[in-house]
KEGU-317173 format. One record per residue (C-alpha): x, y, z. Coordinates in nm, 4 decimals, padded with zeros to 6 digits. Example, Ala and Ser with C-alpha at 12.3 -4.5 7.8 and 13.67 -1.06 7.14 Angstrom:
2
<marlum u="01.2300" v="-00.4500" w="00.7800"/>
<marlum u="01.3670" v="-00.1060" w="00.7140"/>
This chain:
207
<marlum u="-00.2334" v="-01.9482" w="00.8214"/>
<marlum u="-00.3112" v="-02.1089" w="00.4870"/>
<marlum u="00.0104" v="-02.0177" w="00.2615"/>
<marlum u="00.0349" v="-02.1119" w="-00.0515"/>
<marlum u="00.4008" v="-02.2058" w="-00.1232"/>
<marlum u="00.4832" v="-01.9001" w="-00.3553"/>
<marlum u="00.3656" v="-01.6838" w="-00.1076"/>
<marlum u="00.4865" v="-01.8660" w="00.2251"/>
<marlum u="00.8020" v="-01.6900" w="00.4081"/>
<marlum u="01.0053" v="-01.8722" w="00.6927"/>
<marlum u="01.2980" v="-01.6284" w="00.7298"/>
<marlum u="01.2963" v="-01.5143" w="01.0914"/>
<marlum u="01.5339" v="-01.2215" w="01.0742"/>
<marlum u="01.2714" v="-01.1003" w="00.7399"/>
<marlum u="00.9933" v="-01.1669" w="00.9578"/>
<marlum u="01.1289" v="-01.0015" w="01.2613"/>
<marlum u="01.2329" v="-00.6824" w="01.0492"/>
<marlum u="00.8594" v="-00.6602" w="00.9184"/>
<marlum u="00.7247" v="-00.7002" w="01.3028"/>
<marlum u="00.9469" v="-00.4213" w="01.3980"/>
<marlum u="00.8257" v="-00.1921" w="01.1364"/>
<marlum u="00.4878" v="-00.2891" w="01.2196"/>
<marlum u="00.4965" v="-00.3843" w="01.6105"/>
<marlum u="00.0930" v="-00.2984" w="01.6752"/>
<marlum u="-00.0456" v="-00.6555" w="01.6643"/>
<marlum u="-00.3512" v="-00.8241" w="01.7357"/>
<marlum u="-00.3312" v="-01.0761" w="02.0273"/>
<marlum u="-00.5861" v="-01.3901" w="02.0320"/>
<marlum u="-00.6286" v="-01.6344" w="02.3473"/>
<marlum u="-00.8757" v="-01.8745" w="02.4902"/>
<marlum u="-00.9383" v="-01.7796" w="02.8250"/>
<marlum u="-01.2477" v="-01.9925" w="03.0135"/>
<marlum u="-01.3588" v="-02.1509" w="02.6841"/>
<marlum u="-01.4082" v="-01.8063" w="02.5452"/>
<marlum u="-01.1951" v="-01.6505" w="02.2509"/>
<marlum u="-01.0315" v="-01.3024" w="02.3358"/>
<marlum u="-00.8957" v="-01.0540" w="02.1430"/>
<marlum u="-00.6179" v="-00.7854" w="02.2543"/>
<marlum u="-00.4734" v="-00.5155" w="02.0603"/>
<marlum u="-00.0831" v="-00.3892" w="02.1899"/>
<marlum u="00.2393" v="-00.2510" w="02.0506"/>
<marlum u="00.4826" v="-00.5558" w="02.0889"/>
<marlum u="00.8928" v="-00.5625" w="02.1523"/>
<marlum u="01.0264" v="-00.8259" w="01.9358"/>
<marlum u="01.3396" v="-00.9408" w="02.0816"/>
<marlum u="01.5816" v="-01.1975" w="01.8317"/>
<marlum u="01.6726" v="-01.3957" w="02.1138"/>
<marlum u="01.6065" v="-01.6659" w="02.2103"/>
<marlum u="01.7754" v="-01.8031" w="01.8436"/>
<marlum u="01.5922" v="-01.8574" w="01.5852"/>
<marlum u="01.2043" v="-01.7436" w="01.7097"/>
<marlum u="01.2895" v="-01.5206" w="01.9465"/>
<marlum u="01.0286" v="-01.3171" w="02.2467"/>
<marlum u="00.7590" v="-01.1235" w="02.1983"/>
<marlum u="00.7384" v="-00.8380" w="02.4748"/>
<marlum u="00.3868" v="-00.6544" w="02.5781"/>
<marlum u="00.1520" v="-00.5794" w="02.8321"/>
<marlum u="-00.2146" v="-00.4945" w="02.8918"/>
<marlum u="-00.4254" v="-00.3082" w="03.1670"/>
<marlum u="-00.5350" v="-00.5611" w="03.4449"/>
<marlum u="-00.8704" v="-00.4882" w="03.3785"/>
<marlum u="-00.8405" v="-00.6252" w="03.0400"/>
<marlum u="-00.9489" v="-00.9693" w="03.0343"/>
<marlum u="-00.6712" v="-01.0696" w="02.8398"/>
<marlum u="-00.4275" v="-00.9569" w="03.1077"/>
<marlum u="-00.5535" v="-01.3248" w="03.2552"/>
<marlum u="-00.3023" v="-01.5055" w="02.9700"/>
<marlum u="-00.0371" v="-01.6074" w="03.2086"/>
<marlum u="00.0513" v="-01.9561" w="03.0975"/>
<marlum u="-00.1539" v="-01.9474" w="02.8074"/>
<marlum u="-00.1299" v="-02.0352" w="02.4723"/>
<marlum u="-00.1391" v="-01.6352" w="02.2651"/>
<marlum u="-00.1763" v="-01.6393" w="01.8801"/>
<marlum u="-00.0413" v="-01.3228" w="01.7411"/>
<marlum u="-00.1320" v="-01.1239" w="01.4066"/>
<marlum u="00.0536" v="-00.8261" w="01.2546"/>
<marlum u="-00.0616" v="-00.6993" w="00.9479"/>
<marlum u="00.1764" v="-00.4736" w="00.7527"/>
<marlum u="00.1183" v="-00.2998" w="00.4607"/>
<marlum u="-00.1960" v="-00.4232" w="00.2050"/>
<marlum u="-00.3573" v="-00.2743" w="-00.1532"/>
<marlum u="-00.6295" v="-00.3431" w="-00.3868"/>
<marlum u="-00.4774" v="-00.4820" w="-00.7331"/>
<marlum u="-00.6825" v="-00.3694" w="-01.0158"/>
<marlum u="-00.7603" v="-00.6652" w="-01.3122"/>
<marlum u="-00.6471" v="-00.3797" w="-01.5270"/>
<marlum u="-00.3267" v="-00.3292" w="-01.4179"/>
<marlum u="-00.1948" v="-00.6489" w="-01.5256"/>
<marlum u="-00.0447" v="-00.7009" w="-01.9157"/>
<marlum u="-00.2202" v="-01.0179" w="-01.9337"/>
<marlum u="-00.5838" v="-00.9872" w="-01.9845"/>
<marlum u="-00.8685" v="-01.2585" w="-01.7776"/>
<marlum u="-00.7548" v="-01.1983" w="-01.4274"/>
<marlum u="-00.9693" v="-01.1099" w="-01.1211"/>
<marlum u="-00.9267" v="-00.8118" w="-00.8730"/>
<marlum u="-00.7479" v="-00.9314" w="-00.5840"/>
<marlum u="-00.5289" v="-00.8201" w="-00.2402"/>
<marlum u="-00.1780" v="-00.7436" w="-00.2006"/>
<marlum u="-00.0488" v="-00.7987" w="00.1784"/>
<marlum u="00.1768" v="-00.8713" w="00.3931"/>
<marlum u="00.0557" v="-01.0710" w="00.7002"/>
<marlum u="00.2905" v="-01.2608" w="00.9911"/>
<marlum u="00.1375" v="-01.4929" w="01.2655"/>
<marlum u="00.3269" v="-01.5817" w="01.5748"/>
<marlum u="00.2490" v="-01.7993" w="01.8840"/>
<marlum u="00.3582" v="-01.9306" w="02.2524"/>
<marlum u="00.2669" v="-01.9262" w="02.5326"/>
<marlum u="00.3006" v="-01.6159" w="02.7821"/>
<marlum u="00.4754" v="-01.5520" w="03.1165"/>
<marlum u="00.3502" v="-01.2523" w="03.3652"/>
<marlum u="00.6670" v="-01.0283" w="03.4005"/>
<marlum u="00.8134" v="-00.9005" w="03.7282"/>
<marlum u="00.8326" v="-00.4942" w="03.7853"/>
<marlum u="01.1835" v="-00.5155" w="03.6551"/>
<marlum u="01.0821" v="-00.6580" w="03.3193"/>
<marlum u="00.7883" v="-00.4592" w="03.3154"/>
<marlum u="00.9971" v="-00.1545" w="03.3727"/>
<marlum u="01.2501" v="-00.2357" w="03.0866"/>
<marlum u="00.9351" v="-00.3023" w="02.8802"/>
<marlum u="00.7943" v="-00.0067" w="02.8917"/>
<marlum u="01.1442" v="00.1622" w="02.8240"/>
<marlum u="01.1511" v="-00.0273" w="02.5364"/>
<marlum u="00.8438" v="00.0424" w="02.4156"/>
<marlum u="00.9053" v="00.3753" w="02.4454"/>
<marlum u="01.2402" v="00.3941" w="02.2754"/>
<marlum u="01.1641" v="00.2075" w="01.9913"/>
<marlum u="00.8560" v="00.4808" w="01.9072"/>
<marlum u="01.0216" v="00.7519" w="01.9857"/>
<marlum u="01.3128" v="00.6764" w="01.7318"/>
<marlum u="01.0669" v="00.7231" w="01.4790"/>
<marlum u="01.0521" v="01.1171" w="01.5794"/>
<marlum u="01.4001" v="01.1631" w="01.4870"/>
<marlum u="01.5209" v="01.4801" w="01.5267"/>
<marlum u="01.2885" v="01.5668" w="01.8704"/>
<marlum u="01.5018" v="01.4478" w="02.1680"/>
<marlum u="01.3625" v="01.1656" w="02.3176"/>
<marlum u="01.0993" v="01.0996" w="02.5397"/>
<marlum u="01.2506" v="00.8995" w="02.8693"/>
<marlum u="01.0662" v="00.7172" w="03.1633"/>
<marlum u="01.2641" v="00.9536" w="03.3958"/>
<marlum u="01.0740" v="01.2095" w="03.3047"/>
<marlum u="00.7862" v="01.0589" w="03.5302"/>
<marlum u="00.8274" v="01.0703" w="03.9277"/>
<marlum u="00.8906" v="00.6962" w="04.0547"/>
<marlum u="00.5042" v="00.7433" w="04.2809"/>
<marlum u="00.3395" v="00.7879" w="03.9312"/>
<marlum u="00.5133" v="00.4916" w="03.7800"/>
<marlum u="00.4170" v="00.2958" w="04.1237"/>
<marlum u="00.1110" v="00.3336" w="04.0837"/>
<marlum u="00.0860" v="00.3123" w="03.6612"/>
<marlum u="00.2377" v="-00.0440" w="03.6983"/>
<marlum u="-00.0452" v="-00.1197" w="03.9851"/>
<marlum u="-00.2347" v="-00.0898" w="03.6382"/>
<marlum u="-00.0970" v="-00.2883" w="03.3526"/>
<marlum u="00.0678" v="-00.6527" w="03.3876"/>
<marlum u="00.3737" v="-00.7338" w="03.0866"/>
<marlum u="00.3777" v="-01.0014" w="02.9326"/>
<marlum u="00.6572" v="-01.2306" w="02.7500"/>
<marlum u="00.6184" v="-01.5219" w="02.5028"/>
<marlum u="00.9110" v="-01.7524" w="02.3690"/>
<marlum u="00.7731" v="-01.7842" w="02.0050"/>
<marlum u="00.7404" v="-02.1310" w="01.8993"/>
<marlum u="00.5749" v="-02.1344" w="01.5746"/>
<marlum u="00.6536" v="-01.7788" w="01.3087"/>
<marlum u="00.5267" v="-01.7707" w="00.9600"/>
<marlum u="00.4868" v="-01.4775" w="00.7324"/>
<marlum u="00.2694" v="-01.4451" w="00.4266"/>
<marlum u="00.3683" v="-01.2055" w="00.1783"/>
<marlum u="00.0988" v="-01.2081" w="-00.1068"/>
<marlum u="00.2755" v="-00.9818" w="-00.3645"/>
<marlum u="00.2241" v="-01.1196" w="-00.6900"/>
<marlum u="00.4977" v="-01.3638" w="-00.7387"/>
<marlum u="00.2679" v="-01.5922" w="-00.8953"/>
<marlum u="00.2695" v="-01.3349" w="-01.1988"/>
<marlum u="00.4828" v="-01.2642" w="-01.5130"/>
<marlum u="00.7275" v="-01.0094" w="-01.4482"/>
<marlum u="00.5420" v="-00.7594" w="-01.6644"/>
<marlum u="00.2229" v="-00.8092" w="-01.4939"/>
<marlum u="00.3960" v="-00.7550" w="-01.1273"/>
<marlum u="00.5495" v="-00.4521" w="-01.2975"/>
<marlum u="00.2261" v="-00.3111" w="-01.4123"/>
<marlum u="00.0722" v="-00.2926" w="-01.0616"/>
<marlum u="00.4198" v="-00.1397" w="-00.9258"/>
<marlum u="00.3794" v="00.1410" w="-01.1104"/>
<marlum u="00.0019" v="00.1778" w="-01.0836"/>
<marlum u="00.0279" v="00.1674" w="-00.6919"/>
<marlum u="00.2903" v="00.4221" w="-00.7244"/>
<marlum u="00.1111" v="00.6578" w="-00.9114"/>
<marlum u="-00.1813" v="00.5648" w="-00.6660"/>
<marlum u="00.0691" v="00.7373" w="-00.3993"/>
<marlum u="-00.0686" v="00.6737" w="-00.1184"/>
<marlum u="00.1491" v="00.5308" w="00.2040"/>
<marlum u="-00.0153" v="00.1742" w="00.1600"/>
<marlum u="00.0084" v="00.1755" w="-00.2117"/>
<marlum u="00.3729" v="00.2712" w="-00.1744"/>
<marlum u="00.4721" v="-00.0216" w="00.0731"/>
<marlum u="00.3013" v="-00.2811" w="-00.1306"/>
<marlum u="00.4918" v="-00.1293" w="-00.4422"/>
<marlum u="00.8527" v="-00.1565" w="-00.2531"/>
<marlum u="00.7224" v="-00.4735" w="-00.1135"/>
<marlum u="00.6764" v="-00.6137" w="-00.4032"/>
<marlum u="00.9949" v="-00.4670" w="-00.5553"/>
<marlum u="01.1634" v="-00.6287" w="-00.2903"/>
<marlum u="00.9805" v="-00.9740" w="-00.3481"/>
<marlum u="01.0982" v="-00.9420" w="-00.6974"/>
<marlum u="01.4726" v="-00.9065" w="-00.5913"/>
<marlum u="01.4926" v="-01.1621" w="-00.3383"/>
């Protein structure tokens, strides 16, 4: 990822917390000297210190379900704006992007019907926190002949990550009066991706 250094974060426990919030991610491989993309909500587990695993599967008719001991290149893009030229205090700037983007990569390991099971438990849990008050949605619920045969469908997938960079472009390369000029016009924009660029960049600005 080309990072310029006011932009470039390292923190894994930041970068973990941003994956979590935004776990759909976009999965890259080489598989017989052809590049393949996959798209899948991801686990990401803290251990093993300091990378961590990154937890998913696929259906098996997906080519990239053929990644077992393959290199995977991963992409999660959280929140991103337009930044208005006239937002800024200081005149002679272009428009631009505001974003936050994280790249991870290892290589993968098929999982067994045990780790596939916890997987999709997992999965499953970690959405349906987000529906807070509903009760829960649990695997359970689905009679053990329908989950045979739904994991005769999909394979899991784990990667230890070995390389984890984030880049959060949010103006730090700006006077504090410019950054606070496109704040408060991607508030008043209001929008949810205006509004987590905004805190993002509040957050940037506090760090």
């Amino acid at each position: 990822m080309y990072r310029p250094a006011a932009y470039a974060i390292d923190d894994p426990q930041l970068l973990h917390d941003v994956m979590r919030q935004r776990r759909f991610a976009t999965l890259a491989a080489v598989l017989r000297d052809e590049f393949h993309f996959g798209y899948a909500p991801v686990i990401v587990d803290a251990e093993p210190s300091p990378l961590g695993t990154l937890r998913f599967h696929f259906a098996r008719g997906n080519p990239m379900a053929a990644i077992d001991g393959k290199l995977v290149h991963f992409s999660f893009l959280a929140a991103d704006a337009y930044v208005s030229p006239d937002w800024y205090e200081t005149n002679g700037f272009v428009p631009t992007w505001n974003y936050i983007a994280i790249e991870a990569r290892g290589r993968a390991h098929a999982a067994d019907e045990r780790g596939l099971r916890q997987l999709l438990v997992d999965l499953s849990a970690a959405a349906e926190e987000t529906l807070l008050p509903k009760p829960p949605w649990q695997i359970d619920k689905v009679p053990e002949e329908r989950l045979a045969a739904m994991f005769g469908g999909i394979r899991g997938f784990s990667v230890g990550v070995e390389r984890l960079e984030g880049k959060f472009k949010l103006s730090q390369d700006k006077k504090p009066a410019d950054v606070a000029g496109v704040v408060a016009a991607l508030e008043a924009r209001g929008d949810r991706q205006s509004l987590a660029v905004a805190r993002a960049m509040r957050a940037a600005r506090d760090r």
